[in-house]
N, C-alpha and C positions, 0 to 999 in steps of 0.2 A: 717433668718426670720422665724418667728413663725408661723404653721398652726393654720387656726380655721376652728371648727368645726362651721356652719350655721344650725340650726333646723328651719324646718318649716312645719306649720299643712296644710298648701299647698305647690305645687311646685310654685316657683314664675315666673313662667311663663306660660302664656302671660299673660302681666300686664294689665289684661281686667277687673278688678273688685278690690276694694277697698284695701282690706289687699295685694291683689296680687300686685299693683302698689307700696306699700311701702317698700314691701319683695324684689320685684325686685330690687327698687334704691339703696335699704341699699346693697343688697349681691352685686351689682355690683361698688357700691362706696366703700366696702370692699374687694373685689375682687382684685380693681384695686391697693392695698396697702398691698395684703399677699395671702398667700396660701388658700385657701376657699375648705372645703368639705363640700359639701350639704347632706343634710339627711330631707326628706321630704316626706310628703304624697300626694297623687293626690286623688283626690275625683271624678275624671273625666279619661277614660281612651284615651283620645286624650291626658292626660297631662303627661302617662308613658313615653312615650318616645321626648323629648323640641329637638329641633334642636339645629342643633350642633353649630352653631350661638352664643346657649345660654352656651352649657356644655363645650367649649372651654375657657371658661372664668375661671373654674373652675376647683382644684385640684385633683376632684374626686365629683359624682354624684350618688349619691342613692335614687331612688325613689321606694316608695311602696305605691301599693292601699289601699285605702281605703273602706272597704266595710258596715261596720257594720249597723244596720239599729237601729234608732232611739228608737223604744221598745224595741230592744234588749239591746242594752243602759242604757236604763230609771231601766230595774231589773235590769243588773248588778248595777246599781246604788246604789238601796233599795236593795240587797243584801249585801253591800261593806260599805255603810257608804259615799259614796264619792257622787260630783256631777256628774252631768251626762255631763257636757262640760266631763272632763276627762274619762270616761269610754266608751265615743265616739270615743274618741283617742286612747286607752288604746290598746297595740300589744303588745305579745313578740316580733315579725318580728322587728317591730319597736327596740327594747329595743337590741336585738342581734346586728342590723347593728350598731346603736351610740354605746357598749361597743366595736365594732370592730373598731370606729374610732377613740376614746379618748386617745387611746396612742400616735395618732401620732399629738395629738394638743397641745396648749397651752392655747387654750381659747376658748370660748363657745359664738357664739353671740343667743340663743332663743327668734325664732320672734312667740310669743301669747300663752296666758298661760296654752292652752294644750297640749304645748307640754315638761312642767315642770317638769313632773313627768318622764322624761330622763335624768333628770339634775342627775350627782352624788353627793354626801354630799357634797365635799367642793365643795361650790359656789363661793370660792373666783375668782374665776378666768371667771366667769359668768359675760355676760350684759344680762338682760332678759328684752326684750322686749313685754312687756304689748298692748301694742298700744292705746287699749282704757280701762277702768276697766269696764271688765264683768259684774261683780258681782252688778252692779251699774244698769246696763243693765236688768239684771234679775228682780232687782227689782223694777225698771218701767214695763216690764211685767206683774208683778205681780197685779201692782195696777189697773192693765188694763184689768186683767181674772177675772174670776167666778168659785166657785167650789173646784174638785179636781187639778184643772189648778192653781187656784191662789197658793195653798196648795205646787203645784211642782214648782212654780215659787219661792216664800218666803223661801224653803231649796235651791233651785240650787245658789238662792245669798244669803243664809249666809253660804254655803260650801262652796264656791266656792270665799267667800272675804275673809273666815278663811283662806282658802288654798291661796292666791294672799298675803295676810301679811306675811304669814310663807314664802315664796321664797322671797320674799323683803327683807326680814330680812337677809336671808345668801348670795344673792349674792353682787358684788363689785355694780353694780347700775342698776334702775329698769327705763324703758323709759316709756314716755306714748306720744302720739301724739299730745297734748295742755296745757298749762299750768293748763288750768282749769281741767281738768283730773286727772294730778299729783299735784293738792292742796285738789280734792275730796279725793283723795287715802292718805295722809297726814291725810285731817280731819276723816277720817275713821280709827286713830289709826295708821298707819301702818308706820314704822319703815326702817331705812337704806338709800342708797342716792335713791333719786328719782327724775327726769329730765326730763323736757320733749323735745323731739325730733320732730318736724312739719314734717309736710309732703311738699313738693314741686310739683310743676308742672313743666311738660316739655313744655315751655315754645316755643320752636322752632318743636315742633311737633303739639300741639295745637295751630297755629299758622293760624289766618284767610286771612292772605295774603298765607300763601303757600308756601312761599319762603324759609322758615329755612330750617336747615341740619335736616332730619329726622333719627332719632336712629335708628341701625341696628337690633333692636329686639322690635322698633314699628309696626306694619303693616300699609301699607295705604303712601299716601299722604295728602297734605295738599290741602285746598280747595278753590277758587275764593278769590274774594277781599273783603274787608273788609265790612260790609253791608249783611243782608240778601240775599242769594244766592238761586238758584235753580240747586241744585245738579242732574244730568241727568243719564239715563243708558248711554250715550257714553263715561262717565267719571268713572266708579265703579273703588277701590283698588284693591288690592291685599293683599292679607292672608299670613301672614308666619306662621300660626296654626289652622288646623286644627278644634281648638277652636271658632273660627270664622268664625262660619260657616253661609253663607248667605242664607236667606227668597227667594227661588223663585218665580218668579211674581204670584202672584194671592193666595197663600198661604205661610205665613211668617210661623215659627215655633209656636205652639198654634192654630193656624188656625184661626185666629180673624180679620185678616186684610181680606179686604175685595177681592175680585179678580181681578187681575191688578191691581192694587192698589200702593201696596208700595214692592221693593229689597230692601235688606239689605245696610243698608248708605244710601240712595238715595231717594229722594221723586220724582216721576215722571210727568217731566219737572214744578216742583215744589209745585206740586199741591196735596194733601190729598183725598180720596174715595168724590165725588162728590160735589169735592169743584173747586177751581182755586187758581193761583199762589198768589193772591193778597188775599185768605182768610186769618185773622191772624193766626199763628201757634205758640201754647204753647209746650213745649218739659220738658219731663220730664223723665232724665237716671238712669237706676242702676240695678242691681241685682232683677232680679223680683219674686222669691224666698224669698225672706226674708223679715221678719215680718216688720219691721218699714217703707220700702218702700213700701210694699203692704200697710199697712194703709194710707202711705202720699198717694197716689194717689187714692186711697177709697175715703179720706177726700175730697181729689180736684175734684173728679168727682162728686161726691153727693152733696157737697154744696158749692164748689165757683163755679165751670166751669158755671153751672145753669145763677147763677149773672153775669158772664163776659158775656152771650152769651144775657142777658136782655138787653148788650148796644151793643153789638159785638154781632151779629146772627150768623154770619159765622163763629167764632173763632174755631178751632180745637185745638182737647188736642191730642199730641202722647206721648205714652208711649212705650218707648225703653228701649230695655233690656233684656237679656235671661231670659230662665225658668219661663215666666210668668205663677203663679199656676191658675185653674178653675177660682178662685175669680177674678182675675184682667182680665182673658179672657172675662170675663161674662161682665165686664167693656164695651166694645168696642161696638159703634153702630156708626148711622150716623156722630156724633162730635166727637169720640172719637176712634182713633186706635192705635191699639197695636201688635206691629213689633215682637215680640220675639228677637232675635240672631240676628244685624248686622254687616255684617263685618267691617266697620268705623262708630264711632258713631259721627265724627267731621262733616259727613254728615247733619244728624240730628240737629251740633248744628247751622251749618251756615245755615241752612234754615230757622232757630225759630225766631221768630222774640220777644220772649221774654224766658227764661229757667227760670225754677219754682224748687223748693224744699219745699215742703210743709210738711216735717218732723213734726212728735209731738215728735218723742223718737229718739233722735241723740244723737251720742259720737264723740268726738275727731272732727276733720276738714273731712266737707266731699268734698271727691272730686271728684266731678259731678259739686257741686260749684265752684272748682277754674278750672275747665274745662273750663268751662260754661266763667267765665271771661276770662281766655288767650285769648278763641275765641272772647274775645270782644262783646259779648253777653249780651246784660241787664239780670239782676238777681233778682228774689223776691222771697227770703227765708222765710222762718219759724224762731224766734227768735232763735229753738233749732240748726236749721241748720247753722244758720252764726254765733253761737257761735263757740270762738275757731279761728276763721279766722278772721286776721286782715284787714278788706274789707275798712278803710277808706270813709266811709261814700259812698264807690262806688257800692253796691248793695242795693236794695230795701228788707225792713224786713218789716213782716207784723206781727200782734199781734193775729189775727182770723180768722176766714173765711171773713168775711163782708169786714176788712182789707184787705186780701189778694186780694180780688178781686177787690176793690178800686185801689189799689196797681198795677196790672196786666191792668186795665184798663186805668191808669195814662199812662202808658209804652207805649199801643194799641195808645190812644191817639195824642199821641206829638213822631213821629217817629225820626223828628231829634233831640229832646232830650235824646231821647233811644238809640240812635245812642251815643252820645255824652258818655250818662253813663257807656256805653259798650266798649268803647274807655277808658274810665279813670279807668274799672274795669280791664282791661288788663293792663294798664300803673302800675297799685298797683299791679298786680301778677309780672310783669317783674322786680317790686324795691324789693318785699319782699319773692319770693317762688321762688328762684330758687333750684331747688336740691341738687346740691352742695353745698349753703350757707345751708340751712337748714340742712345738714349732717354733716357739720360744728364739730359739736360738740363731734364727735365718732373720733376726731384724739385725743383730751385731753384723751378718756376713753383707746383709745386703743395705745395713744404714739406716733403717729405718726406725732404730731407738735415737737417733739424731733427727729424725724427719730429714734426712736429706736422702729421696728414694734416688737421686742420679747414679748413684756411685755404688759400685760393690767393695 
């Protein structure tokens, strides 16, 4: 049996935020069909050292910090010619430990395109996994700054798509997360096999009965029964990372929730800062760091929540999610809080009585959405967000704000309709995301519908 070497620009565990859920399935649904040595960055120092849960799974494990700071970055940048995704990434440290592991591989699976510039010339023996195209990302950015911003936006994606067609070209094949993805990257010229690869849900983890087998490298249990629930503190999870570190009553991480208020997973005895069990509750998860979700919930706070609350006074918006920056803290008042860090987000979604995505700049399938349906949860996306997912007409897509909150109030509205759609958006995750079928596709690249794991 043939090792492979696994690159990645995080360590893929804990699978608590987007590329890290997909790094994790893949290396473990790889794992479990060959030798696997990891070689990855941690951007977090609770993520140096993964439980051995995780690194048992694995031939060998090499994690290194990553420190570099973002203007530092940006000159080596306009020093070098390159973009600045790579000179972010850019280590010897890094470059030492992968030539110490290429001898003993035969193949290379690279999860996101910073970490391409480890790959050696022949790529024949590469899957490089893209996930979403970048470059593509950048330049919606761009059309969205002013200044010397737009300036650094319009080089980061046309270096950075040069550089995404050039590794296309040499490796065996380039993955991307939606079809619609790997047809942009097609119609953008670029060359060699190019596939895409879905993302899945853990379908028995996200699970609003509670009753599946939970994964030994999920955290948490599952939560009450099917229906709007009130998640309590005699009920909180348990942590198997560090990572997940929970909001103490009265101040969540950011300091925005209000005091006693909200723990992390948990809304108490179901109720939001000076509301009751019975106010509606909007939920909106992810990464609260990063740009596209900071504006979707800029968006939803400023100009739909305003209109939902016209018909619905009492509706609350929560915004969940670590590393909420200044902006999104500055968000949080009487209708609106904002939790930082919880340690179960399933918490959160069995409480909501509706989950929102109000993306303007989305890539690939996001998944917060097909979270949001496992738990049986009505959904009203943003067109950009429920592109890519094939939701069967089981979540609500809105077209604008005026929409959106049309949309969100239909749901408030007609509870056991909401009920009903939240039910048939689970029923469409459990026929089409499962993990395994969606990974499906990496036994044809790497042999193993031949049982012959040597060869890619």
């Amino acid at each position: 049996m043939s090792d492979l070497l696994f690159l990645a620009h995080r360590v893929p565990f804990p699978p608590d935020r987007g590329d890290k859920i997909r790094s994790f399935h893949v290396l473990r649904y790889l794992a479990q069909r060959m030798r696997v040595h990891l070689v990855a960055f941690a951007d977090d120092a609770a993520d140096l050292d993964p439980p051995v849960a995780f690194t048992d799974m694995l031939a060998s494990c090499t994690i290194l910090p990553r420190g570099k700071s973002q203007p530092r970055a940006a000159i080596e940048a306009l020093a070098t010619g390159k973009p600045v995704s790579l000179t972010a990434f850019a280590s010897s440290a890094m470059q030492v430990a992968v030539d110490r592991i290429l001898p003993q591989v035969g193949g290379i699976y690279c999860f996101s395109g910073q970490m391409a510039q480890y790959l050696p010339d022949d790529g024949a023996r590469v899957v490089m996994d893209f996930v979403d195209m970048d470059s593509a990302k950048f330049a919606g950015f761009a059309d969205d700054s002013r200044g010397p911003m737009r300036w650094m936006m319009r080089r980061e994606a046309r270096l950075l798509g040069a550089f995404e067609q050039e590794i296309a070209a040499g490796v065996s094949a380039s993955l991307f997360v939606s079809e619609a993805e790997a047809a942009l990257f097609r119609a953008g010229g670029a060359t060699g096999r190019i596939l895409a690869v879905e993302n899945g849900i853990d379908s028995a983890t996200f699970d609003p009965a509670g009753q599946g087998a939970i994964l030994a490298f999920h955290p948490g249990e599952g939560r009450g029964p099917v229906g709007k629930v009130a998640v309590t503190t005699s009920s909180p999870s348990s942590s198997t990372s560090p990572n997940w570190t929970p909001a103490s009553a009265g101040e969540a991480l950011g300091g925005a929730v209000q005091a006693g208020a909200v723990q992390a997973g948990e809304v108490k005895g179901g109720a939001l800062p000076g509301g009751s069990c019975d106010d509606p509750l909007i939920v909106f998860t992810g990464q609260m760091d990063y740009r596209p979700n900071i504006e979707a919930v800029t968006w939803f706070a400023r100009d739909i929540l305003p209109q939902i609350r016209a018909r619905h006074p009492t509706a609350r918006f929560a915004i969940v999610g670590r590393a909420p920056t200044p902006a999104v803290q500055a968000l949080a008042d009487d209708a609106i809080t904002v939790t930082g860090a919880v340690d179960d987000v399933r918490g959160w979604l069995a409480a909501a009585d509706v989950c929102v995505a109000p993306l303007t700049l989305a890539r690939g399938i996001q998944n917060k959405v097909l979270e949001a349906m496992a738990m049986a949860r009505p959904v009203v996306a943003s067109a950009a967000a429920a592109e890519g997912i094939d939701h069967a007409g089981t979540i609500r897509v809105a077209a604008d704000a005026a929409d959106f909150a049309t949309q969100v109030c239909a749901v408030l509205d007609t509870p056991a309709a909401a009920a009903t759609l939240g039910q048939a958006a689970r029923a469409q995750v459990l026929r089409r995301y499962g993990w395994d079928a969606r990974l499906a596709p990496l036994d044809a690249l790497f042999g193993f519908e031949d049982r012959d794991r040597t060869a890619l």
